[in-house]
Structures are given as C-alpha cells and as structure tokens.
C-alpha positions in Angstrom: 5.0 80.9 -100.7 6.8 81.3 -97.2 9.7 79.0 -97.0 7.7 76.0 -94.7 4.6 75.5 -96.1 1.8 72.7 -95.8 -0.8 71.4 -98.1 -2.9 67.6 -98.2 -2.8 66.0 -101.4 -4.4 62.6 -102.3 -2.2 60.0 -102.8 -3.7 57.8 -106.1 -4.4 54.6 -106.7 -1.4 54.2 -108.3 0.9 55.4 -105.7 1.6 58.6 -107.2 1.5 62.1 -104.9 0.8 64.7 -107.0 3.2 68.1 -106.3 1.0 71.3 -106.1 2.7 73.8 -108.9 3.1 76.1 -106.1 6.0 74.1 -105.1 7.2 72.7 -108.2 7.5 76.6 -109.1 9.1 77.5 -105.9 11.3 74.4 -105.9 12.3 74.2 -109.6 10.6 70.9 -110.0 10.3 70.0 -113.9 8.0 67.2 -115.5 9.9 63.9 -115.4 12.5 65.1 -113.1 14.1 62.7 -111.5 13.7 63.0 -107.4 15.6 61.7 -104.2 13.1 60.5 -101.3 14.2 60.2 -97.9 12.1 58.9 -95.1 12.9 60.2 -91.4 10.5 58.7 -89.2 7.0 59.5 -90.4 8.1 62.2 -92.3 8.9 62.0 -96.4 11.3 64.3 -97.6 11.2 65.3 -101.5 14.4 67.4 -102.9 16.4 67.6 -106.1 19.6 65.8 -107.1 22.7 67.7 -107.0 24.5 67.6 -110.3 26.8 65.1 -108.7 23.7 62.7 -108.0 22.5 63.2 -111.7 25.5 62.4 -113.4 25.6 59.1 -111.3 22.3 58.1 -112.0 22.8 58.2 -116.0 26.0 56.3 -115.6 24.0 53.5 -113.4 21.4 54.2 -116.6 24.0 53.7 -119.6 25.5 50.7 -117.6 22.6 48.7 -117.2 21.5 49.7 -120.7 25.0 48.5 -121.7 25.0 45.8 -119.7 26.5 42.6 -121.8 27.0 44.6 -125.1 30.3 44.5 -127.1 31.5 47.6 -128.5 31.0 46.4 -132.2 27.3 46.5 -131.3 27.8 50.4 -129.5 29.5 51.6 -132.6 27.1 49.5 -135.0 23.9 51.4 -133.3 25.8 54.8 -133.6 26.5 54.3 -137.8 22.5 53.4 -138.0 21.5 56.3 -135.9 21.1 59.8 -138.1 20.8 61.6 -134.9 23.5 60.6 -133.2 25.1 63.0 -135.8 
C-alpha cells in the first residue's frame, strides 16, 4: 500500500467505520485497540496511542473503576481472585 492511500467505507447504522485490513496491516491496528480521533476541519484523522497515551488511559480506567473503594475491598478482591496469582 503506498504511504497515502484512499478507500470509501460505509459508515453503519451504529456509528461504526469499518478499517479495511489493508490498513489495519499496514498500520498495526489490532482488534479492540484502543484509537485517538482527531478532527481537522472536515477531515478525520485515525492513529495509534503512543505508549505514553496508553499508560494514561488505563490509569483514568483503574481510577474510575476504583473510584470510592477502600483498600480493604482492593486487597479483599485480590485474596478471592486465583488469577491474580
């Protein structure tokens, strides 16, 4: 694939664009990756997170998942949890 390339998907009914594999190979893109969209204009603008951008999105994930809890109920979860271990 050259290095600008141009295809016309569908959006669905759902919102979702669908990625041809042609780029997801190209571009690395994995199943469930997580993506940053930028809009510029009337342009959309797909591209991976750094490892930086990552890291910061599972710490805003852990926080609100451990958003009011006390650490009792942390380490309670991790002693019931066999594979934790």
């Amino acid at each position: 694939m050259r290095a600008e390339a141009s295809v016309a998907v569908r959006i669905t009914d759902e919102g979702m664009i669908p990625v041809p594999r042609e780029f997801r190979q190209v571009l690395g893109l994995k199943p469930a990756q997580v993506v940053r969209l930028h809009q510029a204009d009337d342009i959309l603008v797909v591209r991976r997170l750094s490892p930086h951008e990552l890291g910061e999105q599972i710490v805003a994930l852990l926080k609100q998942a451990l958003a009011g809890a006390r650490w009792e109920d942390i380490v309670a979860l991790r002693a019931g949890d066999e594979d934790w271990r």
